[in-house]
N, C-alpha and C positions, 0 to 999 in steps of 0.2 A: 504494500500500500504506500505510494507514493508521499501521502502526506504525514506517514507517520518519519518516514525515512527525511526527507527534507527537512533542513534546518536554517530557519530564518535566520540572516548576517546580523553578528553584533550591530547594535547602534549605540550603546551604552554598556556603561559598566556592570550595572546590578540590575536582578528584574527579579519579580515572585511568583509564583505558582501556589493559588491556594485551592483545596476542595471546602463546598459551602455545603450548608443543608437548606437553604431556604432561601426568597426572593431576598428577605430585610437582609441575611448577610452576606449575600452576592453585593449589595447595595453597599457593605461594610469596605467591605473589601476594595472594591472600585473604588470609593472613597479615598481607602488608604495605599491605592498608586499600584494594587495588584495587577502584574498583567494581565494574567488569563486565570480564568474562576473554570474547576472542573465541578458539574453538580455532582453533588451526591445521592441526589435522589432516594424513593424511600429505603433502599436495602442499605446506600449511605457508605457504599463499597466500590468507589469507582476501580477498574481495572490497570495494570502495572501499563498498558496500552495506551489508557486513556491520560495519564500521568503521562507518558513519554510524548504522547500526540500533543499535550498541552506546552512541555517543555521543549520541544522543537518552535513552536510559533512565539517562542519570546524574543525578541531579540536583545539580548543579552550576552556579558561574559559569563559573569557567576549568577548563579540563580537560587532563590530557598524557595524550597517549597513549604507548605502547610499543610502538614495531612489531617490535620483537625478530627481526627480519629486514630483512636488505639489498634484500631485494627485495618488499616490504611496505610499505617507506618512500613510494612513492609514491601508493600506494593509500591509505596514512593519510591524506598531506597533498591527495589529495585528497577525500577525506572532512571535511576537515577546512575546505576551504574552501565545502561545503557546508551544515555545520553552520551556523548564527547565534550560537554561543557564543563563546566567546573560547576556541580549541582549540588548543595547541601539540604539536606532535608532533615529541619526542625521537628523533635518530637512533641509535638503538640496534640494531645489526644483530646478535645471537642475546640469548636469556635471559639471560646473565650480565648484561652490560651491560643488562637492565632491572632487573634486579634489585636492580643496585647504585644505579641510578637510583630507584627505588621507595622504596629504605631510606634515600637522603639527601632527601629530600622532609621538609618542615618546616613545619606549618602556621601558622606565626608568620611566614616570610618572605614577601613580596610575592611572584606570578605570575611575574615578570620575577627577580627572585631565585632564586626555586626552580628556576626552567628552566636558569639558570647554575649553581647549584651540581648540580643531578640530571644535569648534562651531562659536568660535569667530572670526576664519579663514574663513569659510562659510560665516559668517553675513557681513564680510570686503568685500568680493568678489559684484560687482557691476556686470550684466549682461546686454546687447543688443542680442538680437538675431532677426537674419530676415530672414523670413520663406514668404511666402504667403496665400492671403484667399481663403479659401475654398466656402465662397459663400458672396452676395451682406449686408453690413452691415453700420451703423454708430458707431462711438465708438467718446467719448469727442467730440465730432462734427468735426470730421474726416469721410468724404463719404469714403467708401471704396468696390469697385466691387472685383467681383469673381474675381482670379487670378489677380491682385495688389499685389506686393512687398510690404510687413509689415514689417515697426522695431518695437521691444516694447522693449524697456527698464524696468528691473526687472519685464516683465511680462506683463506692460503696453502699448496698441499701441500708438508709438508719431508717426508718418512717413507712410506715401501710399506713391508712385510709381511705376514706369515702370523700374528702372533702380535697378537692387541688389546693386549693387555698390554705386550707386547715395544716395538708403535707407540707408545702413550700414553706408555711412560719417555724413548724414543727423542726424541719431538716434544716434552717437557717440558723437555729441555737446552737446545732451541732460546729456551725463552720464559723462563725461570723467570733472574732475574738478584740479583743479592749486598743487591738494597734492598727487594726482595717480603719480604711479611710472615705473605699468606694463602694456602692453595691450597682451593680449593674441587671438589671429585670430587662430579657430576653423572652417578649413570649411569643409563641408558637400557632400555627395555622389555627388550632380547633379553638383559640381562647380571646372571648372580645378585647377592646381596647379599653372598657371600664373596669371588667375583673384586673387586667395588668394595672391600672391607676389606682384602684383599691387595694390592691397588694401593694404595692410600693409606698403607698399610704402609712400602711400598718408596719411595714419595715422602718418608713422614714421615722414612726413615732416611737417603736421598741429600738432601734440604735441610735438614739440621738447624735451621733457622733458621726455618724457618715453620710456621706455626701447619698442621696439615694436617685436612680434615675429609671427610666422604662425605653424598651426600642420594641418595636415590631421584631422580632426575627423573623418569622412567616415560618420556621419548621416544623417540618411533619413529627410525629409522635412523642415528644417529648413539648409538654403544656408550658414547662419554663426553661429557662436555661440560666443561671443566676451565679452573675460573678461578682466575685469579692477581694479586694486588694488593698 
C-alpha cells in the first residue's frame, strides 16, 4: 500500500502523533499543534498500520507519539520501529496524560528534552474515570454486576454504583490529595452538559483548593474522564 510506504519530506523539526477517543479531544489535540489525530474508535485499538500510516504523513524529523492507551502502547512502539524517522512514543495510557504531555512540548528544547519533560507531565497527571461493566465481576473484593457504574482510579476499580454522579465524587476522594491544584471534568458522549456543570459544581465546593473546570470530551463508554494535577 503505497500510502503507508511513502513518507512525507521533513518540513520541520518536531511533529506528534496522537490517538483520541472522541470529537472534544481530537479538538484537544488540534489545538495543541498535533499533526495527525489517529481515532480510536469504540474498541479504542487503533492498528500498528494505522500508527505507521499516520507517522508517514507528518512531516517531521523527530516525532512523539500518544498512544493514550495502555494497550496501544505497543502497537505505537511498534510502528514506531518501522518508521525511519526518529519516533518516540510517550507512554501515556488515557487522554489526560496526552494531553498534559502535548501542552508541555517546547519547540526550543532538544528531542531528548522534550521527551523528558512531556513524560514527566504525563507521570504528574492522576486519572479517575467512570465508565461501566460490561458483565458480573469481583475486583479487590468489590461485587460488581453487569451494568454498575465503575470508578477506577489510574486504572484501578475503587467505586460500584447506581449513580455516575454518586461514582465520580465517591472515586475522587480516593485521588484528589491536599497538593493538587487542577481538576479537569472530561465528559463523554452519553452524558448532558448540565450533569458535567453539576459535577464540577460539587467538586468545585468539596476541594476548595483547586482550580475546577469541564470540557466536552465526546467519548464513547467511559461517562467521565477526570484529571487531576
Amino acid at each position: 500500500d503505497e500510502s503507508v510506504t511513502s513518507e512525507a519530506a521533513p518540513e520541520k523539526e518536531f511533529g506528534m502523533v496522537a490517538v483520541s477517543l472522541g470529537e472534544g479531544f481530537t479538538t484537544f489535540f488540534q489545538d495543541l499543534n498535533v499533526d495527525q489525530i489517529v481515532e480510536g474508535g469504540q474498541t479504542m485499538n487503533p492498528s500498528v498500520d494505522d500508527i505507521l500510516h499516520a507517522l508517514n504523513r507528518v512531516p517531521a524529523e523527530h516525532i512523539f507519539v500518544l498512544p493514550n492507551n495502555g494497550n496501544v502502547i505497543f502497537a505505537a512502539n511498534q510502528a514506531a520501529k518501522m518508521s525511519s524517522r526518529d519516533v518516540r512514543v510517550l507512554p501515556t495510557k488515557n487522554v489526560a496524560m496526552g494531553i498534559a504531555a502535548a501542552i508541555a512540548f517546547q519547540v526550543e528544547l532538544s528531542a531528548d528534552e522534550n521527551f523528558e519533560k512531556m513524560n514527566e507531565a504525563a507521570e504528574h497527571v492522576k486519572t479517575a474515570t467512570v465508565t461501566y461493566a460490561i458483565r458480573d465481576s469481583e475486583y479487590n473484593g468489590i461485587e460488581i454486576k453487569e451494568g454498575n457504574i465503575i470508578g477506577l482510579h489510574n486504572g484501578q476499580i475503587e467505586f460500584s454504583g447506581a449513580s455516575v454522579e454518586e461514582v465520580a465524587l465517591e472515586t475522587m476522594k480516593e485521588v484528589v490529595t491536599d497538593e493538587d491544584e487542577l481538576i479537569t471534568v472530561y465528559y463523554g458522549a452519553d452524558v448532558k452538559e448540565e450533569e458535567a456543570a453539576a459535577l464540577t459544581e460539587k467538586l468545585a465546593e468539596t476541594y476548595e483548593n483547586c482550580d475546577v473546570e469541564y470540557h466536552n470530551g465526546g467519548q464513547p463508554l467511559y461517562y467521565y474522564l477526570i484529571s487531576v494535577e
